[in-house]
N, CA, C and O atoms as CSV, one atom per row, in Angstrom:
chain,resi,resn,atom,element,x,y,z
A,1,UNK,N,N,-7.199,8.182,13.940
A,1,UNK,CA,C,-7.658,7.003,13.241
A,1,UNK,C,C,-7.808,5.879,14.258
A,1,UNK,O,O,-7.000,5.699,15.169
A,2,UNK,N,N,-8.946,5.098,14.038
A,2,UNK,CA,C,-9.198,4.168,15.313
A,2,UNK,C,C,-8.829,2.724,14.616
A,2,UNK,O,O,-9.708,2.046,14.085
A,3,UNK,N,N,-7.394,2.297,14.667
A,3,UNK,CA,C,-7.215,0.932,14.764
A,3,UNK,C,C,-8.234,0.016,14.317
A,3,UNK,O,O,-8.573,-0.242,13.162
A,4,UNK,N,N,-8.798,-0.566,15.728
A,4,UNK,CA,C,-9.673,-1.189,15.923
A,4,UNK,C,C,-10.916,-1.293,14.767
A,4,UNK,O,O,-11.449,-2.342,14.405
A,5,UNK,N,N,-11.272,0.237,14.231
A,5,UNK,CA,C,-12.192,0.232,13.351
A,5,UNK,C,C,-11.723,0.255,11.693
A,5,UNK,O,O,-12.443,0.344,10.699
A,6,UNK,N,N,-10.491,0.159,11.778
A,6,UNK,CA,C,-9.868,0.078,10.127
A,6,UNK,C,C,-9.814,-1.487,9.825
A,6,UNK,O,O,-9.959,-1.932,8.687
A,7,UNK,N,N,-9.526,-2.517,11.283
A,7,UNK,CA,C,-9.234,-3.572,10.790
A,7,UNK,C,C,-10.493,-4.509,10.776
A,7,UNK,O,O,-10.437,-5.699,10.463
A,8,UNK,N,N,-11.718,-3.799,11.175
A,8,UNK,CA,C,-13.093,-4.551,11.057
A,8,UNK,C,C,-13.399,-3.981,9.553
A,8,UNK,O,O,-14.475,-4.497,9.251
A,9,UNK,N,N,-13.040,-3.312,8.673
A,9,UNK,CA,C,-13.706,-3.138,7.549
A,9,UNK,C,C,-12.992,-4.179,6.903
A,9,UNK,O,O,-11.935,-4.801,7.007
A,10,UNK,N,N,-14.691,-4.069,5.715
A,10,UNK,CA,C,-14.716,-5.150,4.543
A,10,UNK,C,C,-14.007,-4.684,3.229
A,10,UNK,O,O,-13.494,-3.576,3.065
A,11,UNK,N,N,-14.045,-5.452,2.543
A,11,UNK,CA,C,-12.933,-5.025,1.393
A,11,UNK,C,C,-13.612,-4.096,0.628
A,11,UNK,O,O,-14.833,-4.025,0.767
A,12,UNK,N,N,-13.015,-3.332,-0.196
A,12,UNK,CA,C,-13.603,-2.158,-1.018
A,12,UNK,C,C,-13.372,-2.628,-2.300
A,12,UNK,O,O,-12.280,-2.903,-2.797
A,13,UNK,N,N,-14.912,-2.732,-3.003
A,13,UNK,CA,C,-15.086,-3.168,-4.244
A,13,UNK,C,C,-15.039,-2.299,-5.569
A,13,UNK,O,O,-14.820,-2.728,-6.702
A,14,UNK,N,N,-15.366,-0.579,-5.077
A,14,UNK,CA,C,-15.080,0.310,-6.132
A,14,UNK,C,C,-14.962,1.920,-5.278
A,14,UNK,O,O,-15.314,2.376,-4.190
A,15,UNK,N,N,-14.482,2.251,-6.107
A,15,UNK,CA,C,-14.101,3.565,-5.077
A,15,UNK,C,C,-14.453,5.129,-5.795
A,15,UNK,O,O,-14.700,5.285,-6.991
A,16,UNK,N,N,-14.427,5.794,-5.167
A,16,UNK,CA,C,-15.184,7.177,-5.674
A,16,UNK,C,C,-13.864,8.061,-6.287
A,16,UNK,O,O,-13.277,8.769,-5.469
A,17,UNK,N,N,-13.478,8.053,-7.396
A,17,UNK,CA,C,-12.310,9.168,-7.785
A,17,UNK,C,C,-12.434,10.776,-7.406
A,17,UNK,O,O,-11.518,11.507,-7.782
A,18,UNK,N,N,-13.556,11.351,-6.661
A,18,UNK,CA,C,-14.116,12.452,-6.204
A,18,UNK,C,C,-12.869,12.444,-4.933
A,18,UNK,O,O,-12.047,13.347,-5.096
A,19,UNK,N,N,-12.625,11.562,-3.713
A,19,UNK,CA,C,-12.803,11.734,-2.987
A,19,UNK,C,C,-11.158,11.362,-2.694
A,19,UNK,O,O,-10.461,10.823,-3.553
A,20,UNK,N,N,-10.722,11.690,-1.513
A,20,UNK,CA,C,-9.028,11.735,-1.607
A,20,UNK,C,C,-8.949,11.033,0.011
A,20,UNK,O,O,-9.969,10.938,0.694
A,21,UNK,N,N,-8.101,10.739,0.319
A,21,UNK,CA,C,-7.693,10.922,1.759
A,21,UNK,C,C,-7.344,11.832,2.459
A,21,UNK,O,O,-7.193,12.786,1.696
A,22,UNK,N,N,-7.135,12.107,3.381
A,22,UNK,CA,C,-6.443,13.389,3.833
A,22,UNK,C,C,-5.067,12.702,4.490
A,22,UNK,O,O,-4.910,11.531,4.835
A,23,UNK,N,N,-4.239,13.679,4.542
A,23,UNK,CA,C,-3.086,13.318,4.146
A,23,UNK,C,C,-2.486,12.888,5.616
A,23,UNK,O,O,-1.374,12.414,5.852
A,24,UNK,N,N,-3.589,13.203,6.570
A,24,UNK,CA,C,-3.004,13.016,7.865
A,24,UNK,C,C,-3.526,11.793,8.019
A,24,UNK,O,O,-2.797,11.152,8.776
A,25,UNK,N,N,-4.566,11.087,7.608
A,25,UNK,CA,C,-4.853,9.628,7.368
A,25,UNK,C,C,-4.063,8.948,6.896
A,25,UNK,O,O,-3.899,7.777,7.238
A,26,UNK,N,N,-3.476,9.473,6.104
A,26,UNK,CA,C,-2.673,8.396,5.045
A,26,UNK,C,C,-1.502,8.425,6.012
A,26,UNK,O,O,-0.901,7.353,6.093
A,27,UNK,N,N,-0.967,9.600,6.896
A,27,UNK,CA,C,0.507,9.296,8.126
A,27,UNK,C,C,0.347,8.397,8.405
A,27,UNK,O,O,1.033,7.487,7.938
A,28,UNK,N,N,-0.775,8.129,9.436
A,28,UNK,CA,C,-1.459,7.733,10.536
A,28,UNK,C,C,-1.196,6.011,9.504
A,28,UNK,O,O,-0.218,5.290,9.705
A,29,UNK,N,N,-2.052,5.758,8.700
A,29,UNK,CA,C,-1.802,4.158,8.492
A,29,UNK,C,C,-0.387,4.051,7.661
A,29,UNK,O,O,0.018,2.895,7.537
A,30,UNK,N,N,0.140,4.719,7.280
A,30,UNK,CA,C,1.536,4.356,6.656
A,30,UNK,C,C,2.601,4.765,7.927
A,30,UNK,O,O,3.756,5.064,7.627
A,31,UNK,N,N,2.230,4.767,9.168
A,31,UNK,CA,C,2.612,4.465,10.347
A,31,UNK,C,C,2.382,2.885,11.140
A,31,UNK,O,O,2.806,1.846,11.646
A,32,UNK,N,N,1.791,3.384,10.905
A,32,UNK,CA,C,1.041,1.646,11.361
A,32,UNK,C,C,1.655,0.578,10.322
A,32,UNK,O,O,2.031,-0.515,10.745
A,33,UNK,N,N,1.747,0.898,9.000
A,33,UNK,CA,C,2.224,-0.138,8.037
A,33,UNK,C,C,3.495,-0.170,8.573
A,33,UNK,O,O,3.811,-1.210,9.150
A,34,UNK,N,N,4.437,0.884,8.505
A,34,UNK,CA,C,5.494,0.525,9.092
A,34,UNK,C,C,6.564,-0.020,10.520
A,34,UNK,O,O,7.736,-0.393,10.587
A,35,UNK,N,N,5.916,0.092,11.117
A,35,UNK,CA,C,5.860,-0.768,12.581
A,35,UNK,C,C,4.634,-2.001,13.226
A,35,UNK,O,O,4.169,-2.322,14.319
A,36,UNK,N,N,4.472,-2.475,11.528
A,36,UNK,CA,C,4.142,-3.817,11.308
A,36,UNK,C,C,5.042,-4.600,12.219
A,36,UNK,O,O,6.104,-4.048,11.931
A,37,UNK,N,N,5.429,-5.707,13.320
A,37,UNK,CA,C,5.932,-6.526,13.490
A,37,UNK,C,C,6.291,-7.707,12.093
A,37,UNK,O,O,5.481,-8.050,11.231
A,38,UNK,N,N,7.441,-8.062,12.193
A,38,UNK,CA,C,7.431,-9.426,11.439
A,38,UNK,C,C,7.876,-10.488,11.850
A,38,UNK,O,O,8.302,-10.001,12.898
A,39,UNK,N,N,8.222,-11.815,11.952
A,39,UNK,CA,C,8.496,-12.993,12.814
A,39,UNK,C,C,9.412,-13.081,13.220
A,39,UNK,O,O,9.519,-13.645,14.309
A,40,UNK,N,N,11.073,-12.330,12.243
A,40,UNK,CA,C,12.423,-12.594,13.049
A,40,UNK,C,C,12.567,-10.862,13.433
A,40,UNK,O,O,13.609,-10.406,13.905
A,41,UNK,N,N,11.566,-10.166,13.197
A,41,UNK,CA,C,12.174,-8.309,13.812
A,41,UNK,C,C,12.759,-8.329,12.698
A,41,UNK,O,O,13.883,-8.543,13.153
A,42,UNK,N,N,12.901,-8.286,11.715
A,42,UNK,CA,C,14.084,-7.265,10.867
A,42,UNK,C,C,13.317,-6.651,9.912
A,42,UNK,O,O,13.907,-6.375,8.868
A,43,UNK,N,N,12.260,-6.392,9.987
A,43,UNK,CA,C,11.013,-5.163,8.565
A,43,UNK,C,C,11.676,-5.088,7.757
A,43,UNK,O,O,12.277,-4.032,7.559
A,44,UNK,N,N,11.933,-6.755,6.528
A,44,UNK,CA,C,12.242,-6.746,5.008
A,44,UNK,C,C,10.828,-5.831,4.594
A,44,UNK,O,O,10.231,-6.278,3.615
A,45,UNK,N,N,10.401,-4.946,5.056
A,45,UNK,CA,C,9.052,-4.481,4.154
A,45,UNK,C,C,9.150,-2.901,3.488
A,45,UNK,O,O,9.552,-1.921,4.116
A,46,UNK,N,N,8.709,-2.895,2.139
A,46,UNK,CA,C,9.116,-1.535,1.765
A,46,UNK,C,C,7.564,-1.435,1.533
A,46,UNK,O,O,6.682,-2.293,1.502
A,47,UNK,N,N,7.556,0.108,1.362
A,47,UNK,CA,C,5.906,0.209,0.872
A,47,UNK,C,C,6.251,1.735,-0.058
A,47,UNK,O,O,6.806,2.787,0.258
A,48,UNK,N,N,5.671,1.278,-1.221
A,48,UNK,CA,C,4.790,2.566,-2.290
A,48,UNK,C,C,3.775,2.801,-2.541
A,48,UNK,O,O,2.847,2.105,-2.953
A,49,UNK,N,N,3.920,4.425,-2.174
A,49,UNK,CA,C,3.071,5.068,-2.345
A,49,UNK,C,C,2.280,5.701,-3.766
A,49,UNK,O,O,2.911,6.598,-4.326
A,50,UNK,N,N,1.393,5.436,-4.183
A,50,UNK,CA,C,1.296,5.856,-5.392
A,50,UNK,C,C,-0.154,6.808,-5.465
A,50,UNK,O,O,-1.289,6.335,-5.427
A,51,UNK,N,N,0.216,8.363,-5.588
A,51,UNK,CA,C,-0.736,9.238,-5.526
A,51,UNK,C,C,-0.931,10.045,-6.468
A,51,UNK,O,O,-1.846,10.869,-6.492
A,52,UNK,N,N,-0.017,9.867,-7.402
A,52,UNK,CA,C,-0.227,10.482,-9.025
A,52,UNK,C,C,-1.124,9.771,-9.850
A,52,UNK,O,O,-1.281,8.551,-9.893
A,53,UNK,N,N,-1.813,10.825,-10.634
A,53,UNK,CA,C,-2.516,9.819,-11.878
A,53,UNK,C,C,-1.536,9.175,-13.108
A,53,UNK,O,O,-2.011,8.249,-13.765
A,54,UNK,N,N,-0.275,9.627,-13.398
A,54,UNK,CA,C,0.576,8.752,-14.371
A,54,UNK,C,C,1.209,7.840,-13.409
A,54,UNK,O,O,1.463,6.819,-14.049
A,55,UNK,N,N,1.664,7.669,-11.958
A,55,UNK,CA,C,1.860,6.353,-11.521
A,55,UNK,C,C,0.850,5.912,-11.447
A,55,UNK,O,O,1.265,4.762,-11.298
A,56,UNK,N,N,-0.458,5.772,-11.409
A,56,UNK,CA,C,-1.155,5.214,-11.032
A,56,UNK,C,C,-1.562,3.942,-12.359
A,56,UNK,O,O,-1.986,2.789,-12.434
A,57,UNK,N,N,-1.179,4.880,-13.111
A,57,UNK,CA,C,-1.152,4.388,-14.126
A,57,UNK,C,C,-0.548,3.677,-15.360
A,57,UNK,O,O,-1.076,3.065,-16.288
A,58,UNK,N,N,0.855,3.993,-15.028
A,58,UNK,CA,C,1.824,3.023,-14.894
A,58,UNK,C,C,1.611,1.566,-14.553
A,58,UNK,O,O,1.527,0.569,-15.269
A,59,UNK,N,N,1.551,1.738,-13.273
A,59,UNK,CA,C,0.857,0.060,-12.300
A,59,UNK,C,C,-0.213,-0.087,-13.156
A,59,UNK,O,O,0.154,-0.985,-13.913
A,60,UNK,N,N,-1.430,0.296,-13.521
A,60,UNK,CA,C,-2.817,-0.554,-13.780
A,60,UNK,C,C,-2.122,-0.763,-15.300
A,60,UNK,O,O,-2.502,-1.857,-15.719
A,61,UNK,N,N,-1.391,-0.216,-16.103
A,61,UNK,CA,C,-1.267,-0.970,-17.056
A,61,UNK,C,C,-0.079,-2.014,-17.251
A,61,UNK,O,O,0.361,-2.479,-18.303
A,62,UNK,N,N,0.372,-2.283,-15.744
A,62,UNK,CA,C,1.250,-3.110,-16.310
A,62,UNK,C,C,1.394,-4.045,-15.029
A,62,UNK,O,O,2.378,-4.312,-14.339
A,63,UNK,N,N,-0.175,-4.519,-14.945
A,63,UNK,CA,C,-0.736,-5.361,-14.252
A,63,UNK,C,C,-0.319,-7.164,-14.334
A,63,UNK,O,O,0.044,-7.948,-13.456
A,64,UNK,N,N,-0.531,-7.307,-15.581
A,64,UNK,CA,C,-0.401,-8.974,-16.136
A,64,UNK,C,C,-2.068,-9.058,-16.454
A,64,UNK,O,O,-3.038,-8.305,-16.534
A,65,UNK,N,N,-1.883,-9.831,-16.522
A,65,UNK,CA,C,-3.068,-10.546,-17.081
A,65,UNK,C,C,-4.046,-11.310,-16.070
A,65,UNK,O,O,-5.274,-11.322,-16.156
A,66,UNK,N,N,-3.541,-11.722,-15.437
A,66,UNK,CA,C,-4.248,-12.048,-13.786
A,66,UNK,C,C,-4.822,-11.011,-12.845
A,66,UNK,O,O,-5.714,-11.264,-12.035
A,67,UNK,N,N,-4.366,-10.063,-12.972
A,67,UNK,CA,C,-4.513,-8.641,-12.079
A,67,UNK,C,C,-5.016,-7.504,-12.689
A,67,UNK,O,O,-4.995,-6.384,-12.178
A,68,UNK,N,N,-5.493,-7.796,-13.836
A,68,UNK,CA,C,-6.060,-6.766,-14.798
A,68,UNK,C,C,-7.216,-6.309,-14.547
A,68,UNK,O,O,-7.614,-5.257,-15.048
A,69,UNK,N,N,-7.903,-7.011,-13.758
A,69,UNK,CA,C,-9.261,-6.208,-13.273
A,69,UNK,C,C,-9.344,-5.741,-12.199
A,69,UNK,O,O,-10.384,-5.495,-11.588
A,70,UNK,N,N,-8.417,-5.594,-11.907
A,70,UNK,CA,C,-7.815,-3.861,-10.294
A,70,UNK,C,C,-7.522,-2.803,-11.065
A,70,UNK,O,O,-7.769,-1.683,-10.616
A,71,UNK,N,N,-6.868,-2.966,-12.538
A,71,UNK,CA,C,-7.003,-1.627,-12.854
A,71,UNK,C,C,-7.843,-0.253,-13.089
A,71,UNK,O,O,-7.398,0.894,-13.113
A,72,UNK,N,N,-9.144,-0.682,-13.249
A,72,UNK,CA,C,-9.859,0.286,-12.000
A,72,UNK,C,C,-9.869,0.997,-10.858
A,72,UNK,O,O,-9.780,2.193,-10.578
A,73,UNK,N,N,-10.050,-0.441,-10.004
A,73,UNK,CA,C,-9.718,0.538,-8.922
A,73,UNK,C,C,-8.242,1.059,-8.000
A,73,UNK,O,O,-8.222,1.393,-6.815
A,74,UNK,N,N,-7.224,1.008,-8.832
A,74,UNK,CA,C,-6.036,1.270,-8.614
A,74,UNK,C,C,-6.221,3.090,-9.448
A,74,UNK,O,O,-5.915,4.184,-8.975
A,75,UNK,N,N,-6.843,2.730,-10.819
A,75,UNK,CA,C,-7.212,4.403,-10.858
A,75,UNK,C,C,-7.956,5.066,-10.508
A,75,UNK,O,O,-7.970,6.266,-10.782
A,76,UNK,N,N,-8.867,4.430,-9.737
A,76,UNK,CA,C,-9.968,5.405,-8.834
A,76,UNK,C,C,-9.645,5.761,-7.449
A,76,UNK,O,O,-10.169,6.581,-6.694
A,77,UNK,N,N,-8.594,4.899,-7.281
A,77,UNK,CA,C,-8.584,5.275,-5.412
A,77,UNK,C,C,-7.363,6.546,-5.941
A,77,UNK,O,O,-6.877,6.833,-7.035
A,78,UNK,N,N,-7.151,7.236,-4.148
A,78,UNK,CA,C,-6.731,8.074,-3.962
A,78,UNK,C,C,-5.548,7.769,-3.949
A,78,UNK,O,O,-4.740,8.585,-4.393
A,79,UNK,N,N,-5.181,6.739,-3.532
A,79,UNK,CA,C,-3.818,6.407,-3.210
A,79,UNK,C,C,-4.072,4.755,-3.339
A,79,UNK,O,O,-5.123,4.149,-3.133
A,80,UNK,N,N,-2.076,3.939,-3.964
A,80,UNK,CA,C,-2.218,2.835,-4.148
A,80,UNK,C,C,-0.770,2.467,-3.840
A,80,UNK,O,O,0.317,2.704,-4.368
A,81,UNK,N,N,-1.244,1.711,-2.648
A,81,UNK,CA,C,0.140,1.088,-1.823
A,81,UNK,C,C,1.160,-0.143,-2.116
A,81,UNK,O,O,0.798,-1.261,-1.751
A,82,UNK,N,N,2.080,-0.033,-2.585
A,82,UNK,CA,C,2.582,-1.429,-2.972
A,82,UNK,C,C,3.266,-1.626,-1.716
A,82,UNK,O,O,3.684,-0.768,-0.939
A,83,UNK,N,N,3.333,-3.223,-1.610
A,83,UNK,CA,C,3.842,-3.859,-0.465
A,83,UNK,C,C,4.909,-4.445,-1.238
A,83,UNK,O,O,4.611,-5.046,-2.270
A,84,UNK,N,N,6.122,-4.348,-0.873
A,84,UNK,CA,C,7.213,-5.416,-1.392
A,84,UNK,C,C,8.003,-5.880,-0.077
A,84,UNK,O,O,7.672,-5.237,0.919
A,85,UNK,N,N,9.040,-6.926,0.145
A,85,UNK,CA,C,9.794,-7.423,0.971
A,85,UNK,C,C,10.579,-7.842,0.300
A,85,UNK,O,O,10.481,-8.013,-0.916
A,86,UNK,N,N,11.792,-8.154,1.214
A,86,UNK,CA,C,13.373,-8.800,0.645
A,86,UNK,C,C,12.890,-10.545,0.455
A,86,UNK,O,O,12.116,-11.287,1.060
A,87,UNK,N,N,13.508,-10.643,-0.333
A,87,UNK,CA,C,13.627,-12.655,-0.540
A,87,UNK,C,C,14.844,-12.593,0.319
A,87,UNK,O,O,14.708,-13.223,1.368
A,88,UNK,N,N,16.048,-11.979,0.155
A,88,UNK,CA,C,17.146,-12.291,0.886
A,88,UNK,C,C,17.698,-10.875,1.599
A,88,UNK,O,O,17.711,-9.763,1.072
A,89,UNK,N,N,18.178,-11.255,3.031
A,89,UNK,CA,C,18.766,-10.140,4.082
A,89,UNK,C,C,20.155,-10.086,3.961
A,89,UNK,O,O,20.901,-11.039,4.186
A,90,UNK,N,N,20.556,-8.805,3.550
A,90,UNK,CA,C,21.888,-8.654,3.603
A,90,UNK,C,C,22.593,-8.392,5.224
A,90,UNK,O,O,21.945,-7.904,6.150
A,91,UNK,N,N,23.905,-8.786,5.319
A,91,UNK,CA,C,24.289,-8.393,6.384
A,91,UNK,C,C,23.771,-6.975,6.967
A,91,UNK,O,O,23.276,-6.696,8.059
A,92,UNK,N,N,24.070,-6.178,5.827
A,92,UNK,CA,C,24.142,-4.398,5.977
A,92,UNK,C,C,22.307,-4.282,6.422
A,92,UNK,O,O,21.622,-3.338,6.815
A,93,UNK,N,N,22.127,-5.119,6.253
A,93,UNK,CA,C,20.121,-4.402,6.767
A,93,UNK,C,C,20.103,-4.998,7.870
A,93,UNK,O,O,19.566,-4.288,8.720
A,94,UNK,N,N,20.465,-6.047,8.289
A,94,UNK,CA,C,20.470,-6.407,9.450
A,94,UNK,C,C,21.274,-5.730,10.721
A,94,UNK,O,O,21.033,-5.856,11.922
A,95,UNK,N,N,22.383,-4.914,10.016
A,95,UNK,CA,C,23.243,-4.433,10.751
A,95,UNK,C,C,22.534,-3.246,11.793
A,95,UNK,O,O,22.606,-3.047,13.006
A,96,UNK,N,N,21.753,-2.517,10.565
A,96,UNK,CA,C,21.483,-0.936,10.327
A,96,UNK,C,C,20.288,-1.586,11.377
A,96,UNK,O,O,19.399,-0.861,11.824
């Protein structure tokens, strides 16, 4: 996977439910997601993966009301990544 050419693409407005990732793509940037740098070093960052059609679906229906028109394409893509982080660092994560 070429870096360089993942972070020049434009945003994706609808997506083909035909078509999947391959799974060595999906390493490759959920590698990269995870040796994200962050400003103090300590990666508060978790990430989900969501590659089932009942999670997928789960999330698009329980979007809110602001975010309700991704539920589309949260069920058309192949995969749907949640990004979460800590509000607060425990000693023990900092430790580890």
């Amino acid at each position: 996977m070429n870096l360089d050419k993942l972070m020049n693409k434009h945003l994706t407005r609808y997506f083909d439910p035909s078509k999947t990732i391959p799974q060595e793509t999906l390493e490759k940037l959920l590698g990269f997601l995870r040796s994200t740098p962050t400003s103090v070093n300590i990666q508060p960052n978790h990430f989900y993966v969501l590659a089932t059609p009942e999670g997928k679906r789960r999330l698009a229906d329980n979007l809110g009301e602001r975010f309700q028109d991704n539920g589309e394409k949260i069920l058309n893509a192949s995969h749907t990544i949640i990004l979460t982080t800590r509000a607060d660092v425990p000693d023990s994560h900092l430790e580890a």
